[in-house]
matplotlib code that plots the C-alpha trace (Angstrom):
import matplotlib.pyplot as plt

x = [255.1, 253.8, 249.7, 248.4, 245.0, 241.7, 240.6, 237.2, 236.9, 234.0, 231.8, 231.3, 234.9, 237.5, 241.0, 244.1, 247.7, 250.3, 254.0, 256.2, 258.8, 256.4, 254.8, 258.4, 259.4, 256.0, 256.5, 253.4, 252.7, 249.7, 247.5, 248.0, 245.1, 245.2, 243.2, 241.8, 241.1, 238.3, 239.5, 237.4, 238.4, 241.5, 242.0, 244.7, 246.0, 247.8, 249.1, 246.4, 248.5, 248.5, 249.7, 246.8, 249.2, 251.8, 255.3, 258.3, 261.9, 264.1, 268.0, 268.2, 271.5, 273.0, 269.5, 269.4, 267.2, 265.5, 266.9, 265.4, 262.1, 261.9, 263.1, 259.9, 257.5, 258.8, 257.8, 254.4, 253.6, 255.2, 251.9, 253.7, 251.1, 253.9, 256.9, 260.0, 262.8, 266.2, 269.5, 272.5, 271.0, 268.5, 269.5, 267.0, 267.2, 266.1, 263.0, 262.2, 262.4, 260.5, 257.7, 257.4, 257.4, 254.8, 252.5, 252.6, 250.9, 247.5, 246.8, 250.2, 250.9, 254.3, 253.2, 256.6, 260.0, 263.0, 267.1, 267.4, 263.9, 260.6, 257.0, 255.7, 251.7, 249.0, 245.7, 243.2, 241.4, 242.0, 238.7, 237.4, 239.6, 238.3, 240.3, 237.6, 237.0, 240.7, 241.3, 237.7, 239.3, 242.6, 240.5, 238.9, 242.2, 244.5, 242.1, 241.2, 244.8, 245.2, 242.5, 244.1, 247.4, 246.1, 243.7, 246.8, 248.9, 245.6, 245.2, 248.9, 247.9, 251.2, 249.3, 246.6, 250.2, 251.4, 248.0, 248.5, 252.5, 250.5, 247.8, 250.5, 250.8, 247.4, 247.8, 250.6, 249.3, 246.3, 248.5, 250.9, 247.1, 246.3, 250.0, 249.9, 246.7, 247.7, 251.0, 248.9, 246.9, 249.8, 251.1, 248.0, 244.6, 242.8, 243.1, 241.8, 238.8, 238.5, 238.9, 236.1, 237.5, 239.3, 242.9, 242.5, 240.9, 242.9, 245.8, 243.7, 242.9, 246.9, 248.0, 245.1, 245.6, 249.9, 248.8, 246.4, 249.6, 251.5, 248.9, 249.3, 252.8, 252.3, 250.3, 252.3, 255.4, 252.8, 252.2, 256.0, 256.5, 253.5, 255.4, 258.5, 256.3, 256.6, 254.2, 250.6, 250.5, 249.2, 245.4, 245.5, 248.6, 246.1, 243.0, 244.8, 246.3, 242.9, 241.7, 244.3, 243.6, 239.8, 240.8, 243.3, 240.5, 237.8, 240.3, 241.1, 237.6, 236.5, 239.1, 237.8, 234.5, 235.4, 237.3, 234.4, 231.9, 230.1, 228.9, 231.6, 230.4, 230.2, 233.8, 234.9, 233.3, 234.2, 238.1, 237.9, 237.2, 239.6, 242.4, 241.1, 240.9, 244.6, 245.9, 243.6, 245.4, 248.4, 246.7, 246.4, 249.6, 251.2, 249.0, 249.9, 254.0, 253.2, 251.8, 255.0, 257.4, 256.2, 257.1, 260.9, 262.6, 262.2, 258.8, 258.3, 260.3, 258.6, 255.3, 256.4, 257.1, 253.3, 252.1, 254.2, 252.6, 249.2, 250.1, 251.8, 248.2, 246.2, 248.7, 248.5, 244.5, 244.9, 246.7, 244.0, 241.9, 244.1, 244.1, 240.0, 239.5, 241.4, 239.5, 236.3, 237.9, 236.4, 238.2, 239.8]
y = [39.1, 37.2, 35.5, 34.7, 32.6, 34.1, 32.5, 32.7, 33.1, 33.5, 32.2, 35.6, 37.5, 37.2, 37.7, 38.1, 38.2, 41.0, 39.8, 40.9, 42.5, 45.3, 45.4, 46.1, 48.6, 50.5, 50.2, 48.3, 46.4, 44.7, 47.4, 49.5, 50.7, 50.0, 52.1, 50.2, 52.1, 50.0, 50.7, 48.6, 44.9, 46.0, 46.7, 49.0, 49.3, 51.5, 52.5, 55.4, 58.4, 61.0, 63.8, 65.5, 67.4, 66.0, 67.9, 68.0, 69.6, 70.9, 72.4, 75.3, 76.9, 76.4, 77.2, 80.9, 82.2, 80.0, 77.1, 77.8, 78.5, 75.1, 73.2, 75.0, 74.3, 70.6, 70.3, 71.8, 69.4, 66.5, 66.9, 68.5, 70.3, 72.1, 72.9, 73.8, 75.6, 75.2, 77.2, 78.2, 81.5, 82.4, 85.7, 88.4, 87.4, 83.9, 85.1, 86.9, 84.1, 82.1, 84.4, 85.1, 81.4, 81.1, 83.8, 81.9, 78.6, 78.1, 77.9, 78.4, 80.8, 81.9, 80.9, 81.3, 83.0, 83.1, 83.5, 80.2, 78.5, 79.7, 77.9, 77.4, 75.9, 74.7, 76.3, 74.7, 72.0, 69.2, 67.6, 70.5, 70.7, 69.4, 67.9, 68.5, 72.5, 72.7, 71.1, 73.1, 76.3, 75.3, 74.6, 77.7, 79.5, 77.9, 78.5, 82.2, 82.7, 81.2, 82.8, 86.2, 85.2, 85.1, 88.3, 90.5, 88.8, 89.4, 93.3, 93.8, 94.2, 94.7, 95.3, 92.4, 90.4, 91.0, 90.0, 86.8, 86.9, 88.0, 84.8, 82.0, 82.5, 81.9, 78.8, 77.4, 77.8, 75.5, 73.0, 72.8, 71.9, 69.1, 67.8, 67.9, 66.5, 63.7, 63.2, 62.7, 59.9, 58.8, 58.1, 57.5, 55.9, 58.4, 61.0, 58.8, 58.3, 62.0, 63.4, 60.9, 59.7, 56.6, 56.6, 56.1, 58.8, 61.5, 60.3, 60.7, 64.5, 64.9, 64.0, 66.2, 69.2, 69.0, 69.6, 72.3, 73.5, 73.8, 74.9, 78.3, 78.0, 78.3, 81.1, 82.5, 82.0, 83.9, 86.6, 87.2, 86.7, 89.0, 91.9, 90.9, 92.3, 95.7, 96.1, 94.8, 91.5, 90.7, 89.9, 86.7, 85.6, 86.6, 84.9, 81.3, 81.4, 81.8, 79.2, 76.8, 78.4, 78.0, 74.1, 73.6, 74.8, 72.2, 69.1, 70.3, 70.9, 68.1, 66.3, 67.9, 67.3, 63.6, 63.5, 64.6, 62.9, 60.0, 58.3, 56.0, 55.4, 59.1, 59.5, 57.3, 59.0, 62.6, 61.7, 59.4, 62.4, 65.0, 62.6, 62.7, 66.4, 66.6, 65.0, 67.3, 70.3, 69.2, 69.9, 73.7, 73.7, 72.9, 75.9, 78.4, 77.8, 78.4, 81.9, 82.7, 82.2, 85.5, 87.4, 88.3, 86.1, 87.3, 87.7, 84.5, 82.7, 84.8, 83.4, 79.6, 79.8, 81.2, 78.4, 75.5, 77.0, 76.5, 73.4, 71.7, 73.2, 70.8, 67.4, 68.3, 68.5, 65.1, 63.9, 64.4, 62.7, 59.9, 59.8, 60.6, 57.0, 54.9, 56.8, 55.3, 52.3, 49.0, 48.7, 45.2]
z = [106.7, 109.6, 110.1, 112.9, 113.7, 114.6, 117.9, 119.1, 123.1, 125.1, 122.6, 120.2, 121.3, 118.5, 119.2, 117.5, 118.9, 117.2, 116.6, 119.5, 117.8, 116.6, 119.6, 121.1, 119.0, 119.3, 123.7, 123.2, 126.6, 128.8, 129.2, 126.4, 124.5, 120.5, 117.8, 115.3, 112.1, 109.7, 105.6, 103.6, 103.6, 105.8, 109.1, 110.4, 114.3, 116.0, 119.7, 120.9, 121.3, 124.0, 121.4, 119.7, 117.7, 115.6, 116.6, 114.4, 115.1, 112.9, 113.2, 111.1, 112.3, 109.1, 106.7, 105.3, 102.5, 100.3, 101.7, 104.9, 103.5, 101.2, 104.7, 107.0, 103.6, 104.0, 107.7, 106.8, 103.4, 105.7, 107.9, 111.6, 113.1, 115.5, 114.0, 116.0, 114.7, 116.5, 116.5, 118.7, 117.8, 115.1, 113.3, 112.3, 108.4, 109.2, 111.6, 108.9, 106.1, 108.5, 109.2, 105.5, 105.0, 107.5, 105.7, 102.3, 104.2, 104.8, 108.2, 110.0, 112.7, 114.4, 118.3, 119.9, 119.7, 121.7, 120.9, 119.9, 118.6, 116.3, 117.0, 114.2, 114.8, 112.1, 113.9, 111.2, 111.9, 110.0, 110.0, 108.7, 105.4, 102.1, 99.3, 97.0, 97.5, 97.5, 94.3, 93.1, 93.7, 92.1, 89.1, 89.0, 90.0, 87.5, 84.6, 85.2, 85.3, 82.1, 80.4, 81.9, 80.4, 77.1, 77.5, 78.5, 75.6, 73.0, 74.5, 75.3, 78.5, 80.7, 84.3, 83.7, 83.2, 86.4, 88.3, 86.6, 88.0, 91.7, 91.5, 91.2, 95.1, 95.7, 93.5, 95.2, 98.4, 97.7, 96.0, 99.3, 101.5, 99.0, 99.6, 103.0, 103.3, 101.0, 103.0, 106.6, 104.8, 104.3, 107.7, 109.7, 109.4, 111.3, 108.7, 106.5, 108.9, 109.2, 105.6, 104.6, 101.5, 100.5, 100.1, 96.3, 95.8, 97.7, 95.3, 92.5, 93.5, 94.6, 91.4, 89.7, 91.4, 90.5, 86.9, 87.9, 89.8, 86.6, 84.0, 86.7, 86.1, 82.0, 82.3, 84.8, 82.5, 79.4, 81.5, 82.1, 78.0, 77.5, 79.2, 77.2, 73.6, 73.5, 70.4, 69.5, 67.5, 64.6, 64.6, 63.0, 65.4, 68.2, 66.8, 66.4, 70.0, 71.3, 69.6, 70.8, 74.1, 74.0, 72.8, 75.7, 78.1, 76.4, 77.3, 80.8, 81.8, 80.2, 82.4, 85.7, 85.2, 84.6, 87.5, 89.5, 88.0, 90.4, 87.5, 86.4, 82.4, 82.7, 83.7, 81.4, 78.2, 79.2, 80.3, 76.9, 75.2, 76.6, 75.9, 71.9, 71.7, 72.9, 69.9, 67.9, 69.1, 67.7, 64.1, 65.0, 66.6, 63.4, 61.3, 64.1, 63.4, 60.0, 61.0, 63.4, 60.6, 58.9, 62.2, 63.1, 65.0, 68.2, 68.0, 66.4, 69.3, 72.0, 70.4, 69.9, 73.8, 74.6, 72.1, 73.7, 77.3, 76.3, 74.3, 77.0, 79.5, 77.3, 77.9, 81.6, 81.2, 79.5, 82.5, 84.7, 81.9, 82.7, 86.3, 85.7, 84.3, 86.9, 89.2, 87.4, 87.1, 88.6, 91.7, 92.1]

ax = plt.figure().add_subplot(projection="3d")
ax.plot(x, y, z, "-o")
ax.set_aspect("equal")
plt.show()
């Protein structure tokens, strides 16, 4: 770490000089023009850039199949608003993993191909994205699903199972937009400046909105467990799953609407509250194992996965309770 002195020239002009060896390594010279970037008692600079669109290349020659697909998802979370995609020669099966790829992100579009490179470019506009609605419709989302889950399980219904399977995608997809969103506040003050929320507080929904991202993936794994029963349950098996369901759904809404909530003693009480009801649900977990040992064991372990799903819901709801209250939390 280096300081340097505030000098006062002109009478009212106050000027600071930068460390050279930054300047250096960031071809920062007489003339250049610096963007300085205001974040509450901080102030961050940087070297005004010519590029309005962040560009990142990637080799690829030796990425097939799912490998290729996590490596152009990467690129997109990582914030590139044009992504190129390089090869001696890029094969039909990779231009098709790509544009597949490229269907499952928000906002991407294949601009360019030739024999040896894929344009890949993010056509939203970032100042227009929210956090907020996209964590909103995760919530929403992740919590239909769930209730879905448990519907089809209840009516031993195999095609409601499989629209829960077909809505994880939608999920996911939201999720990857918070990350990259998070990631660009990340690595540059100006999306900070245009997202219009404090850096705090884009954590706070990118860590919320990864335990909305797996309460989907519980009731997605309940609706694949739900078309694994091939006959009706019992009705009292069915009544005390929805009532650990309807339990689990109390703590994680509780938990949202803290996180939400402007009104810090607010927060505090509802995430304070969520957190308590979690260790109630353990209570009824315990009376629901009772109930699966009178079923075969298949059954029973078939069940005592669906239970752990919607158990394990609730702690991730109690996460967010968690993250709700150092939101509210006096800030230093």
């Amino acid at each position: 770490m280096e300081t340097r002195k505030v000098q006062v020239t002109g009478g009212s002009t106050y000027t600071v000089s930068i460390p050279k060896t930054w300047a250096t390594e960031n071809d920062v010279e007489a003339g250049t023009e610096i963007e300085f970037h205001p974040d509450g008692d901080s102030l961050f600079l940087t070297p005004t850039s010519d590029e309005e669109r962040t560009r990142g290349t990637l080799d690829v020659a030796d990425l097939t199949g799912q490998a290729l697909t996590r490596a152009v998802m990467t690129m997109y979370v990582s914030g590139f608003d044009v992504i190129e995609l390089e090869g001696a020669e890029i094969t039909t099966d990779q231009r098709s993993t790509i544009r597949e790829a490229v269907q499952g992100l928000v906002g991407l579009e294949v601009l360019e191909e030739t024999r040896d490179r894929v344009v890949v470019q993010d056509l939203l506009d970032s100042s227009e994205l929210s956090v907020h609605n996209a964590v909103t419709r995760m919530r929403l989302i992740s919590l239909s699903m769930l209730e879905d889950a448990i519907a089809a399980l209840a009516d031993h219904d195999h095609d409601l199972a499989r629209d829960v399977i077909a809505r994880d995608d939608d999920l996911d997809r939201l999720w990857l937009v918070v990350s990259r969103i998070f990631r660009t506040t990340l690595r540059t003050p100006r999306a900070i400046e245009e997202l219009g929320l404090p850096r705090e507080e884009c954590f706070d929904y990118h860590s919320s909105a990864r335990q909305l991202e797996r309460i989907g993936d519980h009731a997605t794994k309940i609706a694949h467990l739900t078309l694994s029963i091939e006959e009706p349950l019992p009705e009292e098996v069915v009544e005390a799953v929805e009532e650990l369901y309807e339990d689990a759904v109390d703590v994680i809404d509780g938990a949202m609407d803290a996180l939400f909530d402007d009104d810090s003693e607010a927060a505090t009480r509802r995430a304070n509250e969520a957190r308590a009801s979690v260790r109630a649900i353990d209570e009824r977990v315990r009376s629901i194992d009772e109930l699966l040992r009178s079923l075969d064991p298949t059954r029973a372990q078939l069940l005592g996965l669906v239970v752990d799903s919607v158990l394990r819901s609730a702690d991730y709801g109690g996460n967010i309770a968690e993250t709700a209250l150092q939101k509210a939390a006096p800030t230093p």
